[in-house]
C-alpha positions in Angstrom: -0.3 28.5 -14.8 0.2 27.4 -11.5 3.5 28.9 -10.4 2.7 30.6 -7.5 0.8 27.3 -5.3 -1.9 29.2 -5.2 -2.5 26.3 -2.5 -0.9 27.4 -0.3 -2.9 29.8 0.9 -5.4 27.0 1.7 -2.6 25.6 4.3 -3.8 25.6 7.9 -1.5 27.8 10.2 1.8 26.5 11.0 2.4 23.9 8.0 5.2 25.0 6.1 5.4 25.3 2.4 8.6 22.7 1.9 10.0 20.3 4.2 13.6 19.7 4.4 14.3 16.1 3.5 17.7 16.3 3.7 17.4 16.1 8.1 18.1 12.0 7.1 20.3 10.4 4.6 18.1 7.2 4.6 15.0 5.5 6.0 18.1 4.2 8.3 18.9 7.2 9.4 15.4 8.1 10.7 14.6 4.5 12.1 17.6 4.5 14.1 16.9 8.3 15.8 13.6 6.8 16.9 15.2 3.6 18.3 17.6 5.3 20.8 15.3 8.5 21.1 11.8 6.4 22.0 13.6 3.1 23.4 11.4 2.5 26.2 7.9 3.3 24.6 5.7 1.1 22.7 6.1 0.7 19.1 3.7 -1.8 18.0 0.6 -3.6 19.8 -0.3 -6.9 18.5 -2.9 -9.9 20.3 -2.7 -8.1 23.2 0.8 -7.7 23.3 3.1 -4.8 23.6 6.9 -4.5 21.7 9.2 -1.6 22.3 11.0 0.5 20.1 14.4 -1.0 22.0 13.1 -4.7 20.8 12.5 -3.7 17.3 16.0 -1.9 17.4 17.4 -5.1 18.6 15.4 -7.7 16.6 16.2 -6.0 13.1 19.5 -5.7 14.2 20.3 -9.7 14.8 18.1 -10.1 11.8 20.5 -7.8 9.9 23.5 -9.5 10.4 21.8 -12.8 9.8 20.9 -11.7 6.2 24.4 -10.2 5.7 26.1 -13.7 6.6 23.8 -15.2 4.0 26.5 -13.6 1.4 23.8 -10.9 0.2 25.4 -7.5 -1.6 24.4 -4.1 -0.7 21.9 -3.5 -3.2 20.3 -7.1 -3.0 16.3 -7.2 -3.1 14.4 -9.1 -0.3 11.0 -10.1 -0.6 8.3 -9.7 2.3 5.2 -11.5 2.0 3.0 -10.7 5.8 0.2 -9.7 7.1 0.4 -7.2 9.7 2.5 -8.8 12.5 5.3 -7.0 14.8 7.8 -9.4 12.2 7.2 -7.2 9.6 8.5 -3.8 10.8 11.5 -6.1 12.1 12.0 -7.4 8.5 12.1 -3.9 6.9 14.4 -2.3 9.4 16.8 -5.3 8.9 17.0 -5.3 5.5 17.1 -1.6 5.6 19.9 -2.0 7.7 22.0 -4.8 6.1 21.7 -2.4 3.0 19.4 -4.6 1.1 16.1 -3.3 -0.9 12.6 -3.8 0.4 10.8 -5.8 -1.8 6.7 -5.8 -0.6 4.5 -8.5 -1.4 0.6 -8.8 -0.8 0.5 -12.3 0.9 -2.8 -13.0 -0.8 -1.0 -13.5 -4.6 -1.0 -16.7 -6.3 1.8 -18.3 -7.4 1.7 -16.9 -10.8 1.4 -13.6 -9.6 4.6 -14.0 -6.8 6.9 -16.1 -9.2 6.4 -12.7 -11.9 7.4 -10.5 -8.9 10.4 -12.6 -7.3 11.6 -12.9 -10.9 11.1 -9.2 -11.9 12.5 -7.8 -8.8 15.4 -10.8 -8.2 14.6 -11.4 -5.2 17.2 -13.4 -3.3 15.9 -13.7 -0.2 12.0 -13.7 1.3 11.0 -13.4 4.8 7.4 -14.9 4.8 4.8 -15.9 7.5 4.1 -19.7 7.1 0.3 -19.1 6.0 1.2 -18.5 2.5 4.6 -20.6 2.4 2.4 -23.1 0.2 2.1 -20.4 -2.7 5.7 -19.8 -2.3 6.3 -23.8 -2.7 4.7 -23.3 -6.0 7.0 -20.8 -7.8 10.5 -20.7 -6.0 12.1 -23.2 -8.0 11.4 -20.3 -11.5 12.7 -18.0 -9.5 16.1 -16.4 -8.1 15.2 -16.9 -4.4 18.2 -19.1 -2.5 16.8 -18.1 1.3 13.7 -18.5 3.0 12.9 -17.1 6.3 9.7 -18.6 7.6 7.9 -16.6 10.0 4.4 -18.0 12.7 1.9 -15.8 13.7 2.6 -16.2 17.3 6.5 -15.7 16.9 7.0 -12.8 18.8 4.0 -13.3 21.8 6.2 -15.4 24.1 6.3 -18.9 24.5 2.8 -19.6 26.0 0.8 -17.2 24.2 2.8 -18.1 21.1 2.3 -21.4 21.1 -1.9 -21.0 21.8 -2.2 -18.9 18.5 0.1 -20.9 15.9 -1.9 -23.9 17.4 -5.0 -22.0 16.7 -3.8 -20.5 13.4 -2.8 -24.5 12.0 -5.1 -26.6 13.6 -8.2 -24.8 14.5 -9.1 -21.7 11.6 -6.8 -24.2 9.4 -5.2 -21.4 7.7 -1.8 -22.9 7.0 -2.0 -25.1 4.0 0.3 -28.0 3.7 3.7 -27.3 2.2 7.4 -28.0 2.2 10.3 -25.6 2.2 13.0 -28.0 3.7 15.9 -25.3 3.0 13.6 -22.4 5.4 15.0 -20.5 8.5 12.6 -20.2 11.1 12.3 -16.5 12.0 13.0 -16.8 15.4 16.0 -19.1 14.8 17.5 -16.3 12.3 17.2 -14.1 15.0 19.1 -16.5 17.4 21.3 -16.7 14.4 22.1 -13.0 14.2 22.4 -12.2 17.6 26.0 -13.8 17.4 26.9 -12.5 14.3 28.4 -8.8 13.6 26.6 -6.1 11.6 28.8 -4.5 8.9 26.9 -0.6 8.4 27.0 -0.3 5.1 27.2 3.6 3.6 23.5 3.9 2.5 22.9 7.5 0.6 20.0 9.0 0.2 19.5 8.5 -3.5 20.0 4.3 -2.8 17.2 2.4 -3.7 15.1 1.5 -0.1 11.8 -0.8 -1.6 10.5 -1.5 -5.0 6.9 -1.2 -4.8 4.9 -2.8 -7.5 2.4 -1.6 -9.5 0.5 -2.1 -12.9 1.7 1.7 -13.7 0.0 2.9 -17.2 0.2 -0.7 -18.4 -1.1 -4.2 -17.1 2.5 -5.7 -16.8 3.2 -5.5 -12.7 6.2 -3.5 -12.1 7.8 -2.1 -9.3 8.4 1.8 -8.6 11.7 2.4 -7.6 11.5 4.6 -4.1 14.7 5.9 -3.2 15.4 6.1 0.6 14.7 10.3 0.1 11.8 9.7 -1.5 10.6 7.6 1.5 12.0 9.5 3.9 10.9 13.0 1.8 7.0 11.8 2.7 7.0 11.1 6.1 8.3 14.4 6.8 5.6 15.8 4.0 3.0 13.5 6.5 4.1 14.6 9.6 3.9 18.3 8.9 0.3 17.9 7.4 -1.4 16.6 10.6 0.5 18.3 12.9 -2.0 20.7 13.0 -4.5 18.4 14.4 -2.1 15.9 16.3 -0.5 18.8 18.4 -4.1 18.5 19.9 -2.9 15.2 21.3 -2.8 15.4 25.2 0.9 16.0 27.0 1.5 12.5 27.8 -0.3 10.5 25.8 1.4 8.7 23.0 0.5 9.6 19.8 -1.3 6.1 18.7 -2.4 4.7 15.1 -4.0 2.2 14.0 -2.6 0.5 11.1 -5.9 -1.4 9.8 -4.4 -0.9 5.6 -2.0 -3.8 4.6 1.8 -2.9 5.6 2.8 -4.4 1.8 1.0 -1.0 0.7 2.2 2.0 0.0 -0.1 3.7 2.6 0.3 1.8 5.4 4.0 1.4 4.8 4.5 5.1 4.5 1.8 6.7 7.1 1.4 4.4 9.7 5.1 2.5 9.7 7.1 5.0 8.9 5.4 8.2 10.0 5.2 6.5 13.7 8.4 5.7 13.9 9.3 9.2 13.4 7.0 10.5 15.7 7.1 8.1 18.1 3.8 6.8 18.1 2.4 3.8 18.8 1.4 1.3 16.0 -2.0 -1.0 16.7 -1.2 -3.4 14.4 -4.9 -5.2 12.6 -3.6 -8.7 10.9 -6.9 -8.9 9.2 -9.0 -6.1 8.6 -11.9 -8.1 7.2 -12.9 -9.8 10.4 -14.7 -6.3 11.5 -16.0 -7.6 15.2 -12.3 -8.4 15.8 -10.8 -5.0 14.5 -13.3 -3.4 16.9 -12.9 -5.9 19.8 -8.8 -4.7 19.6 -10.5 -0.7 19.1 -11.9 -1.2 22.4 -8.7 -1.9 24.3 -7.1 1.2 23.1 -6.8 5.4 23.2 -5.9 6.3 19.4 -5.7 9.7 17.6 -4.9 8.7 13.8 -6.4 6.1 11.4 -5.6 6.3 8.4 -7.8 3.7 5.8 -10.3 3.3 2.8 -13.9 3.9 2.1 -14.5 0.6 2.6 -13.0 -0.1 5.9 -14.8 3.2 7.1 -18.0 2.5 5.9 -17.9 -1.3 7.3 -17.1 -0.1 10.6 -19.7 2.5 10.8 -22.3 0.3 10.0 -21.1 -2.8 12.0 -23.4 -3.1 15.3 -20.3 -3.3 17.2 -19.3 0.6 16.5 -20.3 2.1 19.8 -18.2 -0.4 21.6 -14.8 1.7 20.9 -14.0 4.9 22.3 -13.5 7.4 19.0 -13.6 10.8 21.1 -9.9 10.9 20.8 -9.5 10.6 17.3 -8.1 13.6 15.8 -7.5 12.4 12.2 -8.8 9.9 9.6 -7.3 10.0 6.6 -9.7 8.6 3.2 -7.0 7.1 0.3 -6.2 4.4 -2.0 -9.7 5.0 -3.4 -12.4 7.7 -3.7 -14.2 8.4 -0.2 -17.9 8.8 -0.8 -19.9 11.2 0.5 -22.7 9.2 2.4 -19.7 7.4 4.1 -17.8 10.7 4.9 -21.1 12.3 6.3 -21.5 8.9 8.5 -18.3 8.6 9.9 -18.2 12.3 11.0 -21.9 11.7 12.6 -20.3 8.7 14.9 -16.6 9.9 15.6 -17.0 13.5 15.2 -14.0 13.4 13.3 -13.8 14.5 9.4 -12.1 12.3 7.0 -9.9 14.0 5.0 -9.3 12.5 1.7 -6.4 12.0 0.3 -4.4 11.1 -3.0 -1.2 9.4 -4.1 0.2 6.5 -5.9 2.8 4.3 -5.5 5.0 6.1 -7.8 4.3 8.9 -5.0 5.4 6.9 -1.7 2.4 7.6 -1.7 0.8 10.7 -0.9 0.6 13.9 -3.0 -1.9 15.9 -1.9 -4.5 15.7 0.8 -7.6 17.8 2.6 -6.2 19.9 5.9 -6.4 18.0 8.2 -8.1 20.8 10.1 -11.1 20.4 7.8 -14.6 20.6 9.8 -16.6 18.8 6.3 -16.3 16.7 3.7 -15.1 18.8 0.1 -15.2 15.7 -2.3 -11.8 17.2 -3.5 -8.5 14.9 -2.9 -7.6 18.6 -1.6 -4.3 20.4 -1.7 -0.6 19.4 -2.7 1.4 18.4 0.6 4.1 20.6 1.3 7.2 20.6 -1.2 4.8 19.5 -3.8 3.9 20.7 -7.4 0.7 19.3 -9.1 -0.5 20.9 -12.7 -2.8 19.6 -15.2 -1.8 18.4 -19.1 -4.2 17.7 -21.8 -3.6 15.5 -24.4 -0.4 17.3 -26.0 1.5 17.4 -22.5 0.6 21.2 -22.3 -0.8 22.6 -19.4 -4.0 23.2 -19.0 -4.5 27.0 -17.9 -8.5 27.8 -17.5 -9.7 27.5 -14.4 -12.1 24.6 -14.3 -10.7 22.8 -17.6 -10.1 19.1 -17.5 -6.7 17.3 -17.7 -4.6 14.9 -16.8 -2.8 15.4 -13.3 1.2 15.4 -13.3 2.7 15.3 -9.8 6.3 17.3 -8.8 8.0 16.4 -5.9 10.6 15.0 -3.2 8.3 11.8 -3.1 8.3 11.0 -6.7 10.0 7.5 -7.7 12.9 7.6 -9.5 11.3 5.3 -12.4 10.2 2.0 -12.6 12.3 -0.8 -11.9 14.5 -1.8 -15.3 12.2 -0.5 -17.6 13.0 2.7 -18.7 10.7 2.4 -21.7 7.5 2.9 -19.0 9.4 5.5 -17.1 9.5 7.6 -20.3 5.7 7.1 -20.7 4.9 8.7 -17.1 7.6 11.5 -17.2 7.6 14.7 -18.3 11.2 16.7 -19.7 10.2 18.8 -16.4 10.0 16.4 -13.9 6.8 15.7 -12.9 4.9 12.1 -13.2 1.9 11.7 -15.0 -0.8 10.1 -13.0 -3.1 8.9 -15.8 -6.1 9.9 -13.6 -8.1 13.3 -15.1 -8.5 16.0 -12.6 -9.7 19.4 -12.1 -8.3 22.0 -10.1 -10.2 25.0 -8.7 -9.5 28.7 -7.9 -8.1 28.3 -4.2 -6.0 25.2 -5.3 -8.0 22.2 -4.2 -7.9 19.0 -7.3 -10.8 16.9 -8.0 -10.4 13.5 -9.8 -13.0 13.7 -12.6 -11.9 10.6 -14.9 -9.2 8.2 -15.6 -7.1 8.4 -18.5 -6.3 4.6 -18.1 -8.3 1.6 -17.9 -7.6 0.7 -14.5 -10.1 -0.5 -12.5 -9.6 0.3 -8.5 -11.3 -2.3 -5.9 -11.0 -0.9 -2.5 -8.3 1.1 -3.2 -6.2 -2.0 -5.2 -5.2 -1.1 -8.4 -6.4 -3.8 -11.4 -5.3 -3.7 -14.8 -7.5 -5.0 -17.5 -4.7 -6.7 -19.6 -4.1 -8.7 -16.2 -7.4 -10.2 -15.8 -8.1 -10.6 -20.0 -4.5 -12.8 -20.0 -5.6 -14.9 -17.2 -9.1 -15.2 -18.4 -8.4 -15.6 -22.0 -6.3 -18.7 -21.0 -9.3 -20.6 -19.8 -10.4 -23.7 -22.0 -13.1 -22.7 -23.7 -12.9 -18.6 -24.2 -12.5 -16.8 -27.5 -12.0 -13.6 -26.3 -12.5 -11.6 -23.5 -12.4 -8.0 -22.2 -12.5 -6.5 -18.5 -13.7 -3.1 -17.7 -14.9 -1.8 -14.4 -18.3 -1.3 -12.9 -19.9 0.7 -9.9 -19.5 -1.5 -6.8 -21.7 -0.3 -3.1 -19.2 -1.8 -1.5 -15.7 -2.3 -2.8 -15.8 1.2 -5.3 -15.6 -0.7 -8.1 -15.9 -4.8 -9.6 -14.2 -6.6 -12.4 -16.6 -7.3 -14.5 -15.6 -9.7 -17.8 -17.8 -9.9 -21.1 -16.4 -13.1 -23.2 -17.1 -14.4 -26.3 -16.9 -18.1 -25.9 -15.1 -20.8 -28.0 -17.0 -23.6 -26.3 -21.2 -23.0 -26.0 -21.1 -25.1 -22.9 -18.8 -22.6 -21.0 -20.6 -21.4 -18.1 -19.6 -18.1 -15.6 -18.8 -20.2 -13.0 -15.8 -22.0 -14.8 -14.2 -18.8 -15.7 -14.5 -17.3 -12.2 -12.8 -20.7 -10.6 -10.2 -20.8 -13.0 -10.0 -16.7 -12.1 -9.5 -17.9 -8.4 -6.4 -19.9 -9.3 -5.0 -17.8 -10.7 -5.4 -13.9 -9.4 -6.2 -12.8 -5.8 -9.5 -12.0 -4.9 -9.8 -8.1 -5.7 -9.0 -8.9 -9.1 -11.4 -12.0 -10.3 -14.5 -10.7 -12.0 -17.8 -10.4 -9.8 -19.6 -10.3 -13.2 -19.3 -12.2 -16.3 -21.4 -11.1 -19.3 -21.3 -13.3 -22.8 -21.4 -11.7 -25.8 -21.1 -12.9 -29.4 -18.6 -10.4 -30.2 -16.8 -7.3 -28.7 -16.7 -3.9 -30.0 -13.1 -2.9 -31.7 -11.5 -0.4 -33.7 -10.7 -0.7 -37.1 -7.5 -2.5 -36.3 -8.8 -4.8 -33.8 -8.3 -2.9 -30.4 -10.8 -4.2 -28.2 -12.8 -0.8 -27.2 -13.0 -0.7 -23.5 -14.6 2.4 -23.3 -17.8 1.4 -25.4 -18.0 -1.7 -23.1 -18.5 1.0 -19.9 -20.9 3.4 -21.9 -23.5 0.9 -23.4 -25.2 2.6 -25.4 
């Protein structure tokens, strides 16, 4: 039994065993403290360019009123589909603010993949950066979107500067397919828009819904976890208190920086770098594209930073890239490992170069994300996802929902806390799945906890697959794939990857003999976004399955 946290004991001095998340009654609430309180300091740096916490304040709030004179009700969902741009904190705040839901979607989807979303969620609105407005073309007609705010990549870097990059962005890296939204609002004209306009406040409590963040859950069907403003607000006081051990070390003076290198349409980023600065009153160095490592680097070099916050990957890339010793990491006081398993040759690299330990974390987007994490004081790597955060349970079930009691035993880990979703968006059927009669959400992922309170992931209960800390589901890619002229059958399953974790990999029994690995990865392509197409396809004349067909995944991973 697990009563007594016998975690907390493993807490470094001075971070308290609960947080009080009742300090807020929403994510409004929060943001708005930090607008008047940090006004004059830098919230976000982008291209070069600096934006202030009094800009954001007054951005989101013309932006606001602009979506409330588009007829929206309290309640509405709106859709953001960005990279990381200074647009995209705006876009949250004013929806926040108008009393609307958050709605976040990766930019990368396909139009099969954002129609099921904007139809799921119904979506009325979508504030979206013109690179991807071509996808968008696609599907809005099948779905319930009326209003479409189209946002540049150079919108909010001044006229000059502005203009250089969008010219860049269309004409020279080409990276704005051709597409026609006649109906859109430029970003910067529903701005100019709002400014005129008044902003009604609506009452927002703390148990109203503040973004649905979808998921795959236990199942392949993408749904969205519903996050309550508490629950938002619940773990970025939970995040605060667990680095302020280490980020108290931050000179008097110096403004606590992150860099925000995840995707803000993920849980993580959204939650510990957007939110969690904001409270603090950090400063945000926002990375539009994370892949192009000499150009995160090139924008490491121009700044002092003390948190970063990313995945194995992105460590591991960076560590290795030639570039490294061109940044200044002496200041960094915490990097936190999440969304995917930190390996140890990484971990032992990254302390080597920055002399900074990453402590790895774990969460979920049912979880806002984070549910337990390493201290952040932590001098070496444990290979644990550590310790429960404060004001959070964790226990482990087997396969009757009873908890497991030996020390060392096996089971699946449930999660307790202010930070849990409330359930899954209209489909109360999955939320029973992953809930217990006690309150705590059932992971899916197999874990092991040890005598001082430290959990280490040991399986996965579920056939997810996780690429670089992005969740895949099977069924997904098999629907897709099993659509393709020419396949009989197919199965996905997940396979050791140096670089990205883990890889789809696909073995199909074909239909048609002259169907080659190539046409099922291109019609993949059209159809998924890139972490989920198979980097393997295997033939086979027939799959393994149960006696009543079920296709055996498991045998698939453990040839035999």
């Amino acid at each position: 039994m697990t009563p007594d946290r016998v975690w907390l004991n493993s807490y470094p001095a001075g971070v308290p065993a609960d947080i009080d998340p009742g300090q807020y009654s929403s994510l409004v609430g929060l943001m708005e403290e930090s607008f008047a309180r940090y006004a004059d300091r830098t919230a976000y740096s982008f291209m070069g360019k600096d934006i202030t916490y009094r800009r954001t304040d007054e951005e989101s709030q013309a932006l606001a009123a602009y979506l409330q004179s588009l007829g929206l009700s309290k309640g509405d969902r709106v859709a953001v589909m960005m990279p990381n741009v200074p647009q995209y904190p705006v876009a949250v705040a004013a929806i926040l603010r108008a009393g609307y839901v958050v709605v976040n979607v990766n930019p990368l989807y396909t139009a099969r993949e954002l129609e099921h979303q904007l139809k799921d969620s119904g979506a009325r609105a979508i504030v979206i950066i013109e690179n991807f407005a071509a996808t968008l073309e696609k599907c809005i007609a099948q779905t319930p979107v009326q209003h479409v705010v189209l946002a540049t990549m150079g919108d909010r870097l001044g006229w000059l500067k502005g203009t250089l990059v969008n010219y860049v962005v269309r004409k020279v890296k080409k990276l704005v397919p051709e597409f026609q939204l006649p109906d859109a609002v430029s970003f910067n004209q529903a701005l100019s828009r709002g400014r005129h306009l008044p902003l009604r406040r609506p009452e927002i409590t703390p148990d109203d819904i503040a973004v649905l963040q979808y998921t795959g859950g236990t199942t392949g069907v993408s749904k969205g976890a519903v996050l309550l403003h508490r629950n938002v607000v619940a773990n970025v006081l939970q995040s605060e208190a667990w680095n302020e051990p280490v980020m108290k070390r931050v000179p008097a003076g110096e403004q606590p920086t992150s860099v925000c290198a995840l995707p803000l349409y993920h849980i993580f980023a959204f939650t510990v770098n957007m939110m969690l600065s904001m409270r603090t009153g950090g400063k945000t160095i926002l990375i539009p594209n994370p892949r192009d490592l000499p150009a995160v680097l090139k924008e490491l070099s121009k700044h002092t930073f003390h948190s970063f916050p990313a995945v194995n990957t992105l460590f591991n890339g960076l560590a290795n890239h030639p570039d490294f010793n061109t940044v200044n990491w002496s200041n960094l006081k915490v990097s936190v490992g999440g969304g995917m398993a930190v390996t140890p040759n990484v971990a032992k690299l990254w302390l080597e170069k920055t002399g900074c330990p990453i402590c790895e974390g774990y969460g979920l987007s049912e979880t806002s994300p984070s549910a337990s994490c390493n201290p952040t004081t932590s001098t070496e790597f444990t290979g644990t996802i550590g310790v429960p955060i404060p004001g959070t349970w964790m226990k482990l079930l087997d396969d009757d929902g009873h908890e497991v009691t030996t020390p060392g035993q096996h089971g699946e880990i449930a999660i307790k806390g202010p930070q849990v979703m409330a359930g899954y968006w209209q489909r109360p059927d999955e939320t029973a799945k992953v809930m217990t009669a006690d309150g705590y959400f059932k992971s899916g992922d197999v874990g092991v906890m040890d005598e001082r309170g430290f959990f280490k992931i040991v399986d996965r209960k579920k056939d997810m697959i996780l690429v670089s800390g992005f969740n895949v589901y099977p069924n997904e890619v098999e629907e897709v794939a099993s659509a393709c002229p020419g396949v009989l059958e197919c199965a996905a399953i997940g396979v050791p990857d140096e670089k990205t974790g883990e890889a789809v990999k696909l073995v199909v029994v074909k239909k048609d003999p002259a169907l080659t690995a190539e046409q099922i990865q291109a019609y993949c392509r059209e159809n998924m976004t890139a972490y989920k197409q198979p980097r393997v396809v295997e033939f086979r004349d027939e799959l393994p399955k149960t006696p009543v067909g079920k296709i055996l995944r498991r045998e698939l991973r453990n040839p035999t």
